[in-house]
C-alpha positions as CSV (number, residue, x, y, z in Angstrom):
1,X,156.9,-71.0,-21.4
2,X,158.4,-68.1,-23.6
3,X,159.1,-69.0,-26.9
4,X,161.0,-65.8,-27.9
5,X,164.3,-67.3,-28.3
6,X,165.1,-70.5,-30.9
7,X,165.9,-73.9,-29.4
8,X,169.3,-75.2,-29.7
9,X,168.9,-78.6,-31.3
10,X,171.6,-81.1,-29.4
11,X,173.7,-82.7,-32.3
12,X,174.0,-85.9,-31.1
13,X,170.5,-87.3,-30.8
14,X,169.8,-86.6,-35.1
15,X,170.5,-90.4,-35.2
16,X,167.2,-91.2,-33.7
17,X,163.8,-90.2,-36.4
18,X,161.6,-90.7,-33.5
19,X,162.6,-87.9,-31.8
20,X,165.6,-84.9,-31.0
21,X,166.7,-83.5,-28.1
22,X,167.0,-80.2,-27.8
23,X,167.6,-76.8,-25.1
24,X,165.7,-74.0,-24.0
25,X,166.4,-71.6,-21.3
26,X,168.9,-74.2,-19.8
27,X,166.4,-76.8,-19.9
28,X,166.5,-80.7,-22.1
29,X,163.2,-81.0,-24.1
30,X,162.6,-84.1,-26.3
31,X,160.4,-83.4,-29.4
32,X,158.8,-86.6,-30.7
33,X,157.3,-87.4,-33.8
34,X,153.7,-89.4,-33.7
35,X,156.0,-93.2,-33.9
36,X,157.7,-91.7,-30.9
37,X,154.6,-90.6,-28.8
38,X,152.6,-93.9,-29.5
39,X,156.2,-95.7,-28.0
40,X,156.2,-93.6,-25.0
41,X,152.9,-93.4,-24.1
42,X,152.9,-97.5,-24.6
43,X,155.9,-97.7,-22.0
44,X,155.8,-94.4,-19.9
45,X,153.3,-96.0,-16.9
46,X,154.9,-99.1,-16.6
47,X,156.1,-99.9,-13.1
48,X,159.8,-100.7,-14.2
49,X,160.1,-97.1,-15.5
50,X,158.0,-95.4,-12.6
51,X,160.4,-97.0,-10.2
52,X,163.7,-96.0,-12.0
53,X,162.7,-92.3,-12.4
54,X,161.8,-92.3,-8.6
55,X,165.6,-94.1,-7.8
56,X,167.0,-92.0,-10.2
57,X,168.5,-94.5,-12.5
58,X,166.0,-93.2,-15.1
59,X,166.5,-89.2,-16.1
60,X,163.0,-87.5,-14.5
61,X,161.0,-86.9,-17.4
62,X,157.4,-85.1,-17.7
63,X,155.2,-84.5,-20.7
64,X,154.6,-80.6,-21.7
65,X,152.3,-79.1,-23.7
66,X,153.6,-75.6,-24.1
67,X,156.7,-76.3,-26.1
68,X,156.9,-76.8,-29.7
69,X,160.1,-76.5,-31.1
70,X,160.1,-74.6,-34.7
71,X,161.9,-75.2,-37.6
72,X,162.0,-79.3,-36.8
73,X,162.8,-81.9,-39.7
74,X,159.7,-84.1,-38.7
75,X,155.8,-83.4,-38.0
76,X,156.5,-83.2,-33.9
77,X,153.7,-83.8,-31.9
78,X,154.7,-83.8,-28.3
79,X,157.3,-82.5,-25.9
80,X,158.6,-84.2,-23.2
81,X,161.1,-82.4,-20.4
82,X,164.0,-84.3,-19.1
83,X,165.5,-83.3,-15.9
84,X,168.6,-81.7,-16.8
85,X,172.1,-83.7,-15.8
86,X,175.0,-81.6,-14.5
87,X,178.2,-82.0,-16.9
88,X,177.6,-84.6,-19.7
89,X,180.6,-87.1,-19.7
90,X,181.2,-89.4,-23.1
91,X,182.4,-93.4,-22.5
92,X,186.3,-92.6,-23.8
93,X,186.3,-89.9,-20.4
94,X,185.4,-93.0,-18.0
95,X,187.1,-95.3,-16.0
96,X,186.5,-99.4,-16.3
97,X,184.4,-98.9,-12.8
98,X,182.5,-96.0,-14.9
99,X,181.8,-98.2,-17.7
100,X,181.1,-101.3,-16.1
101,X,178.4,-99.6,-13.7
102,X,176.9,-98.0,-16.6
103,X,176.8,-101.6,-18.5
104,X,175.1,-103.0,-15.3
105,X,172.5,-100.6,-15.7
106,X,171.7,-100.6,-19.1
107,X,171.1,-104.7,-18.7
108,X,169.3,-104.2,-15.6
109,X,166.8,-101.6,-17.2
110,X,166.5,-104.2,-20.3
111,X,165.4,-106.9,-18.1
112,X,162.8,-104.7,-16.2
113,X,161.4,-104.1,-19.3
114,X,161.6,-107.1,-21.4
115,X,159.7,-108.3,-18.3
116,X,157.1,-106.0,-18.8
117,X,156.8,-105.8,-22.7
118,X,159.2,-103.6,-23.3
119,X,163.0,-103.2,-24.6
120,X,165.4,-101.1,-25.4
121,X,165.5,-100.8,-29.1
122,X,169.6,-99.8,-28.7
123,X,172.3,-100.7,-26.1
124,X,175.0,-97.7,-26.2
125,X,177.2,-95.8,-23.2
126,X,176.0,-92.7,-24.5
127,X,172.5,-93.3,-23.3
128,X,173.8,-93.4,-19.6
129,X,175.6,-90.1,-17.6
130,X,176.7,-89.7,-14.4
131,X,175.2,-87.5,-11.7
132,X,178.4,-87.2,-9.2
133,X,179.1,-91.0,-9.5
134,X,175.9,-92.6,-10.0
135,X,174.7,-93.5,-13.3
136,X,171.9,-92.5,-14.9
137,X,169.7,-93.5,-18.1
138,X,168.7,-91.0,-20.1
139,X,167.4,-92.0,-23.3
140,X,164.2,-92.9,-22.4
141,X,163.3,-92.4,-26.3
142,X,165.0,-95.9,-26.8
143,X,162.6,-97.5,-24.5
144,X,159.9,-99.3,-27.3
145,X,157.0,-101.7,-26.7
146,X,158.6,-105.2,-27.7
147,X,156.7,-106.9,-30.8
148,X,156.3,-110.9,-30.7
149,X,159.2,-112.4,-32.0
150,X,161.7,-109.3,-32.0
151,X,165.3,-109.7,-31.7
152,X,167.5,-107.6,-29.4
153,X,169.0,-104.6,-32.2
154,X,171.2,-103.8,-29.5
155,X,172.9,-106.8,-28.6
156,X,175.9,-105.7,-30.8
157,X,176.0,-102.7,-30.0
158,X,176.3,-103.6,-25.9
159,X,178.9,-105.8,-27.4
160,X,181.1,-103.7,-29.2
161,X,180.9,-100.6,-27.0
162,X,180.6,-102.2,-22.9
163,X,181.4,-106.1,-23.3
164,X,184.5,-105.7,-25.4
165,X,186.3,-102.4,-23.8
166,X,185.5,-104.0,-20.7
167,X,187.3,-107.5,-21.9
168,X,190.5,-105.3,-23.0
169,X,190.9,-103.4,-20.0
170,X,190.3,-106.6,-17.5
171,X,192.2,-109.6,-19.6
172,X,194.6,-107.6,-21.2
173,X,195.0,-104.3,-19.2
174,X,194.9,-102.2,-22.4
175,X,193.3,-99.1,-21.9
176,X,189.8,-99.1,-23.9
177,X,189.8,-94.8,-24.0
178,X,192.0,-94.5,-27.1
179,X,189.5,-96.9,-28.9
180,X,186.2,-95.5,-27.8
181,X,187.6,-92.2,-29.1
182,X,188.8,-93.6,-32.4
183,X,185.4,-95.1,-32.9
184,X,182.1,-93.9,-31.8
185,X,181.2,-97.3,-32.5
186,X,183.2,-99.0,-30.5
187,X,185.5,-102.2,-31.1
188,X,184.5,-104.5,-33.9
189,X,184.3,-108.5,-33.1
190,X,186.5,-109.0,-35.5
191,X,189.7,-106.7,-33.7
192,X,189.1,-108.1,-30.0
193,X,189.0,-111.4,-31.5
194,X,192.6,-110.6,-32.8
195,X,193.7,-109.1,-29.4
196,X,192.7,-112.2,-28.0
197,X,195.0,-115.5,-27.1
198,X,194.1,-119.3,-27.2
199,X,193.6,-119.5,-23.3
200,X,191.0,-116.4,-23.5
201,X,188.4,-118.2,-25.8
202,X,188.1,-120.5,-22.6
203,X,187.6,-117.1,-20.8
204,X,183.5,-116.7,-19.6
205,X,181.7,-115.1,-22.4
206,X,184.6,-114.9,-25.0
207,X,183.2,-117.8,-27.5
208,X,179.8,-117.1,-27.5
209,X,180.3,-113.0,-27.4
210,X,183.4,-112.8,-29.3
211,X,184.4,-115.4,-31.4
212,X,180.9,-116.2,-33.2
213,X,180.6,-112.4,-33.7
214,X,183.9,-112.5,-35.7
215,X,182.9,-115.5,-37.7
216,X,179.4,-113.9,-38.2
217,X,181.0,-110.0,-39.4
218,X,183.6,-112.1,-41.9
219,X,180.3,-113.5,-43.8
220,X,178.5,-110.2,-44.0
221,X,176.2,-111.5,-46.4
222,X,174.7,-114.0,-44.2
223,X,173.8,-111.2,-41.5
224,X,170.1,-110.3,-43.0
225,X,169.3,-113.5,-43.1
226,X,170.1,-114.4,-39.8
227,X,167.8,-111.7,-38.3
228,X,165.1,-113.0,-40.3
229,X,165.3,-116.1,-39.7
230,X,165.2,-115.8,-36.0
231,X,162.3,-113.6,-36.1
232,X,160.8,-116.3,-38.8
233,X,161.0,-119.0,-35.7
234,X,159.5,-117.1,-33.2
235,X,162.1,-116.0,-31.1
236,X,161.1,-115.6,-28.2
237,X,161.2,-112.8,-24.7
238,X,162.5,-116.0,-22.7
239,X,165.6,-116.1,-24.9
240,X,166.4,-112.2,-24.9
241,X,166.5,-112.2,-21.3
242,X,168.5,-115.5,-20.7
243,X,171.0,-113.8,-22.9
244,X,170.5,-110.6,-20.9
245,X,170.8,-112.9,-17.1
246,X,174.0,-114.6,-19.2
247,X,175.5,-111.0,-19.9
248,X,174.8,-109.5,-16.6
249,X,176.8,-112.2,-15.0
250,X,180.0,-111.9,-17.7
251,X,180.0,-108.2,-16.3
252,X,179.6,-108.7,-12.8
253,X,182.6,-111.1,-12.7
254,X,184.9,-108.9,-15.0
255,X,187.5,-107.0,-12.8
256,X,190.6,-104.7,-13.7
257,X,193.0,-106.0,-11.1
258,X,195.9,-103.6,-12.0
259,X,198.0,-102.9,-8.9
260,X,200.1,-99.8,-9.6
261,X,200.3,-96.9,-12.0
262,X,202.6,-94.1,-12.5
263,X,200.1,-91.8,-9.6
264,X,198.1,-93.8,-8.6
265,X,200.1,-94.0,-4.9
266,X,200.9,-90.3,-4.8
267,X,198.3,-88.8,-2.7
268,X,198.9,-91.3,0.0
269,X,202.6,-91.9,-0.1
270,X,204.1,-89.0,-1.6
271,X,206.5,-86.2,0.4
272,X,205.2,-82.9,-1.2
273,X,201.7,-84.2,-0.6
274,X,202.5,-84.9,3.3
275,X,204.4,-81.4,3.7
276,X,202.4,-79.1,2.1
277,X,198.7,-81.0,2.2
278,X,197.2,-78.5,5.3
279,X,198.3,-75.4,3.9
280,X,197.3,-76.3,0.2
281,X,193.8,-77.0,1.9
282,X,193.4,-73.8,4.0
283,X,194.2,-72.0,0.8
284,X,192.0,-73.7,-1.7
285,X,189.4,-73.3,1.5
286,X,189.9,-69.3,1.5
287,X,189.4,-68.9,-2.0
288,X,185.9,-71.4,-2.2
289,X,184.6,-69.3,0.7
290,X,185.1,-66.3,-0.9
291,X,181.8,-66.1,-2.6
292,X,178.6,-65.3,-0.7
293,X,175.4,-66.1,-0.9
294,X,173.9,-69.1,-2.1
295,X,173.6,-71.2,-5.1
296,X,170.4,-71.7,-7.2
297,X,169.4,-74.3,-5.4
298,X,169.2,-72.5,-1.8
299,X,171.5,-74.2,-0.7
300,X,175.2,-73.0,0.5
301,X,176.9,-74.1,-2.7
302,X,178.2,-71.0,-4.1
303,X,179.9,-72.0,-7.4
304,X,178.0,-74.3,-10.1
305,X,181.2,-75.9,-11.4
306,X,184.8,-76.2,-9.9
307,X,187.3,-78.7,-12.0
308,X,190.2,-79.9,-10.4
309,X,193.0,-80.9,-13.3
310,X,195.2,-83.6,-11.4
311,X,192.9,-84.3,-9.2
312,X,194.6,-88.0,-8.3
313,X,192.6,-89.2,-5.1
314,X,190.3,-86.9,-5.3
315,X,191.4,-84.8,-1.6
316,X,190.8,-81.2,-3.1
317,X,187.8,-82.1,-5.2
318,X,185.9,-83.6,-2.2
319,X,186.7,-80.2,-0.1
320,X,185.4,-78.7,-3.8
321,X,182.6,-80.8,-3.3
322,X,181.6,-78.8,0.1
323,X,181.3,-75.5,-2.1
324,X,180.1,-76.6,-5.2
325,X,177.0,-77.9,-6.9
326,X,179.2,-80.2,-9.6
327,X,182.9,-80.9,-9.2
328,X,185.0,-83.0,-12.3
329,X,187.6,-84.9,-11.1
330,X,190.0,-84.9,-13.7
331,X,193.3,-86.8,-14.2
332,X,194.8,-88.6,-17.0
333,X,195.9,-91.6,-14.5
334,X,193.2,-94.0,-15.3
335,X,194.2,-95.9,-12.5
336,X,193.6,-93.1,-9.3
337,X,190.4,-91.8,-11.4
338,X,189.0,-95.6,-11.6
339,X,189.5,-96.0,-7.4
340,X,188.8,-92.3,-6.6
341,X,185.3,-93.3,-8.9
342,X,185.0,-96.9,-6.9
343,X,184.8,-94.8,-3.6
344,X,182.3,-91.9,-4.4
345,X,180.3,-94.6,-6.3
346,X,179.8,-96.8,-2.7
347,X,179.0,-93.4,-1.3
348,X,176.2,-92.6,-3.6
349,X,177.8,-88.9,-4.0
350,X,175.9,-86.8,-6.4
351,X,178.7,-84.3,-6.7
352,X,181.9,-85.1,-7.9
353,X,182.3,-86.6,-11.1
354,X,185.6,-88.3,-12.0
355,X,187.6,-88.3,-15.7
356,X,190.1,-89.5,-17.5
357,X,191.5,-87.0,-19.7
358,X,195.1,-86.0,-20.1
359,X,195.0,-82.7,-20.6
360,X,198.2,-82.3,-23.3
361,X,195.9,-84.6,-25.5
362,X,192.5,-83.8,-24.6
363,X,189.3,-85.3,-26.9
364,X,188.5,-83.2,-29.4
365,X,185.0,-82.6,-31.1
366,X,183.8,-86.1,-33.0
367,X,181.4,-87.3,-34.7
368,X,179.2,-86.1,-37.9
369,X,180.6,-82.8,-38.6
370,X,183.0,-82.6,-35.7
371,X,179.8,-81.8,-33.7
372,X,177.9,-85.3,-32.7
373,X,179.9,-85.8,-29.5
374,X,181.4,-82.0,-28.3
375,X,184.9,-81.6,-26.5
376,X,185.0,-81.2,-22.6
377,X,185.2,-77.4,-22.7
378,X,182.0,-77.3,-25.0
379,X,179.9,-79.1,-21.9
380,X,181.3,-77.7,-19.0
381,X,182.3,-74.2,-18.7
382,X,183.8,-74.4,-14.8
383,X,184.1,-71.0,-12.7
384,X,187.0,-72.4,-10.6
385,X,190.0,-74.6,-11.5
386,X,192.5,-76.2,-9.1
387,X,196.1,-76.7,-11.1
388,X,198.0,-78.0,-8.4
389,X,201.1,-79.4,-9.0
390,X,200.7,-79.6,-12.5
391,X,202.1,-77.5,-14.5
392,X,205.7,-78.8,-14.2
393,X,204.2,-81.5,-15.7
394,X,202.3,-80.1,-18.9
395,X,205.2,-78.1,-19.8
396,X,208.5,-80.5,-19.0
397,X,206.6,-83.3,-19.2
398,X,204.5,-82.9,-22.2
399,X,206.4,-80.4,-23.7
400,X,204.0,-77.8,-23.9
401,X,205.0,-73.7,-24.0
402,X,204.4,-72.4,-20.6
403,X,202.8,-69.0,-22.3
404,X,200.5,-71.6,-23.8
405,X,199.3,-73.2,-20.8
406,X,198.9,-70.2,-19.1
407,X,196.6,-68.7,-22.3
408,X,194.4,-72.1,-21.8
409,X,193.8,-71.5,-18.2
410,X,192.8,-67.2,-18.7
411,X,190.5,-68.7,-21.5
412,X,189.0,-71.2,-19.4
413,X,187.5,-67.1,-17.6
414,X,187.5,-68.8,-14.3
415,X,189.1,-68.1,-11.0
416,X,192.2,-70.5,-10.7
417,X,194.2,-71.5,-7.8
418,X,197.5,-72.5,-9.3
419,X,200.4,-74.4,-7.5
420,X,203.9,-73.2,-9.1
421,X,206.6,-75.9,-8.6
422,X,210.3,-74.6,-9.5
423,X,213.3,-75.7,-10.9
424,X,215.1,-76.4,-7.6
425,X,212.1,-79.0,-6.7
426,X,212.7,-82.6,-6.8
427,X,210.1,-83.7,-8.8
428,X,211.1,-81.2,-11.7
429,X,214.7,-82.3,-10.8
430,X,213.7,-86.0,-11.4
431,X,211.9,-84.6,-15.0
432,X,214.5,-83.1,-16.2
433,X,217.3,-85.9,-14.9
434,X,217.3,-87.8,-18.6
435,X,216.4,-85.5,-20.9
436,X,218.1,-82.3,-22.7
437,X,216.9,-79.3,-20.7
438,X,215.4,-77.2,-23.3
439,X,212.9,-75.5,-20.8
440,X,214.1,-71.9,-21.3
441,X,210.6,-70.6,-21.0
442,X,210.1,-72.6,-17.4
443,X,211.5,-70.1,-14.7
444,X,210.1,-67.9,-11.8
445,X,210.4,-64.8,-13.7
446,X,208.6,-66.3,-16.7
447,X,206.0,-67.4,-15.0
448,X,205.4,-64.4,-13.1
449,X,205.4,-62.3,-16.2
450,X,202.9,-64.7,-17.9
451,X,200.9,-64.8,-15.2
452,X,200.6,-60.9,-14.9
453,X,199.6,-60.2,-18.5
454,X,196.9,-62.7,-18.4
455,X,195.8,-62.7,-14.8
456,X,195.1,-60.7,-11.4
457,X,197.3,-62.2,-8.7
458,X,194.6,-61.7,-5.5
459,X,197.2,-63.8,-3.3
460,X,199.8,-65.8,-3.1
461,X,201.9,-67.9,-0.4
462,X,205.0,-69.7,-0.2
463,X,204.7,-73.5,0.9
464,X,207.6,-75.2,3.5
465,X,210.0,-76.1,1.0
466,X,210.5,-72.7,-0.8
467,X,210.1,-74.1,-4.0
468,X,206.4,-74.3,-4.4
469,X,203.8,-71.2,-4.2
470,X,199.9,-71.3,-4.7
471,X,198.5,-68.5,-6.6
472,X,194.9,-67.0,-6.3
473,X,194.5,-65.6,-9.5
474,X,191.7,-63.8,-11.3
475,X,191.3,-63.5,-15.0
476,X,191.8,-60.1,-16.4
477,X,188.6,-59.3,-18.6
């Protein structure tokens, strides 16, 4: 492989001296140092790990010998390549469903291994994406040989960033996004414990998991100590994977039973989505079958990345989905994104990946230097966006300038198919009902205007009710 171009070094995997991911030519190498090769080529052949790459719970991952990255901070001494995952996703973007899955794997994979002498020397979300809807581990440098008498290092870790959001969301139906994103380490024993009432210490898991983790971070002194005393009387595999089997089952009977949300109905039960449903679908149709030829992959896919911003249920993404080779589902309903995600999931798909993102407030870079864990328009740089039905809401709703939101969108330099809902609709009607209408900026002729100067209309159409119109537009360059 060439090596006339410098590899870009991805910032989030500095935390591991083992090893560091990094990108060539659109390609995921990992560079290991001689610690990490002896690990890998200890645990790469075992059947657990040969079976997962096959299934595709594993990332695919080969060993090359014709790429040596230069200018790395450690003496690397093999390569390995990693098959490349479509749109990288971070745990404050998922739904509970998302999260839980991708706790269920992670404890599957440990058990495999601890029952082939291995573990997993750490236990976070961000060694698991999502391929459409099915998860996927890709981290394979955390897979170690395990030494006689080793504790589990990630046991807190699985605690604090899987069993704990998960316990919010299900017992006290507080969404666990907003902490994930203030954190990168996710919820400390000692604040669930506070969230937590009398009747849910009797709760499955929350004594044991919770409580004794809030006792144990008050007396931080007696932490070190701990750890080497466990190790001192031979703690054992047998006990790592009861506790493993114990956690597996905490998560399989954790559910989020919330009934309702503010959209989480609309697609089904809504009148503009009844009315105008065929003819919003034989436009966004049109405008996906405007390209020809086919993708990179040979087959008829014609764009590599379509995002549809409201998506709700999921109806336009999955005719996206026909078109393109990844799709993100994106809403800030955590509700329709979690049962839109419980669907695809059951169907395996491969394509469409769902998120929870409101887009007024969207995550921004985080991390070491503002560049560990990269904002959404870092990873995925889409060449199609639905806005349908939306923009009423980003600029009444969330009080954002409609010049702005328009500027977002040309930026975004893809084709967009936007869905303009006027003042004389009902559902601006209703957003406007108990509020000051300050909205000077939200007209026809405003929109038109700011639509011209930042786009080419290539067609637009009326819907039944005269006050909605969907607009193919092209960015001006």
């Amino acid at each position: 492989m060439s090596l006339d171009s410098m590899p870009t070094f991805e910032r989030g995997s500095f935390r591991d001296r083992s090893g560091r991911v990094f990108l060539r030519h659109g390609q995921v190498f990992r560079a290991l140092g001689r610690d990490g090769l002896q690990d890998w080529e200890a645990v790469s052949q075992k059947a657990f790990l040969q079976t997962a790459m096959q299934s595709g719970s594993i990332v695919r991952t080969d060993t090359v010998t014709d790429v040596f990255p230069p200018g790395i901070d450690f003496d690397c001494t093999a390569v390995l390549n990693h098959a490349t995952i479509p749109v990288i996703t971070w745990p404050f973007e998922w739904s509970f469903s998302m999260l839980r899955s991708a706790a269920l794997l992670t404890l599957e994979l440990l058990e495999d291994a601890l029952c082939e002498g291995a573990i997993l020397k750490d236990a976070t979300p961000y060694n698991v994406q999502f391929v459409g809807s099915c998860p996927v581990f890709i981290d394979t440098g955390s897979i170690v040989p395990f030494e006689p008498g080793q504790i589990w290092e990630g046991y807190r870790q699985f605690c604090q960033m899987f069993l704990y959001p998960l316990m919010l969301q299900s017992w006290k139906n507080v969404d666990f996004q907003p902490w994930l994103r203030g954190s990168l380490e996710g919820i400390s024993p000692r604040d669930i414990s506070s969230l937590l009432s009398l009747r849910d210490l009797f709760r499955r898991g929350a004594f044991s998991h919770v409580w004794l983790h809030a006792r144990l971070q008050s007396q931080q002194s007696v932490r070190p100590r701990v750890a080497d005393s466990m190790k001192a009387s031979g703690f054992s595999r047998d006990m790592i994977i009861n506790n493993v089997r114990g956690l597996r089952r905490i998560v399989e009977r954790i559910f989020w039973k919330a009934s309702t949300s503010t959209w989480s109905d609309y697609d089904r039960a809504s009148a503009p989505v009844k009315r105008d449903a065929a003819a919003k679908e034989k436009f966004i149709e049109d405008v996906c079958q405007s390209r020809s030829g086919q993708s990179r992959s040979g087959q008829s896919k014609t764009w590599k990345t379509i995002w549809d911003l409201g998506c709700n249920q999921g109806r336009y993404s999955r005719l996206a989905a026909k078109h393109a080779e990844t799709v993100l589902a994106i809403d800030s309903d955590h509700l329709s994104v979690d049962r839109l995600f419980v669907v695809l999931n059951a169907e395996r798909n491969r394509t469409i990946t769902p998120v929870v993102c409101n887009l007024a407030d969207p995550a921004p870079s985080l991390g070491w230097r503002l560049q560990e864990r990269q904002s959404l328009e870092h990873r995925s740089q889409p060449e199609l966006v639905f806005c349908l039905a939306l923009i009423h809401h980003l600029v009444i709703g969330s009080n954002l300038l409609l010049a702005d939101v328009i500027d977002w969108l040309a930026s975004l330099k893809a084709t967009v198919v936007l869905e303009y809902v006027d003042r004389r609709d009902a559902q601006v009607q209703q957003l406007l009902a108990n509020r000051e209408d300050v909205f000077s900026d939200y007209n026809r002729e405003a929109f038109r205007a700011q639509v011209d100067r930042a786009f080419v209309v290539v067609r637009e159409q009326s819907l039944a009710d005269g006050t909605r119109t969907l607009f193919w537009l092209q960015p001006k360059d």
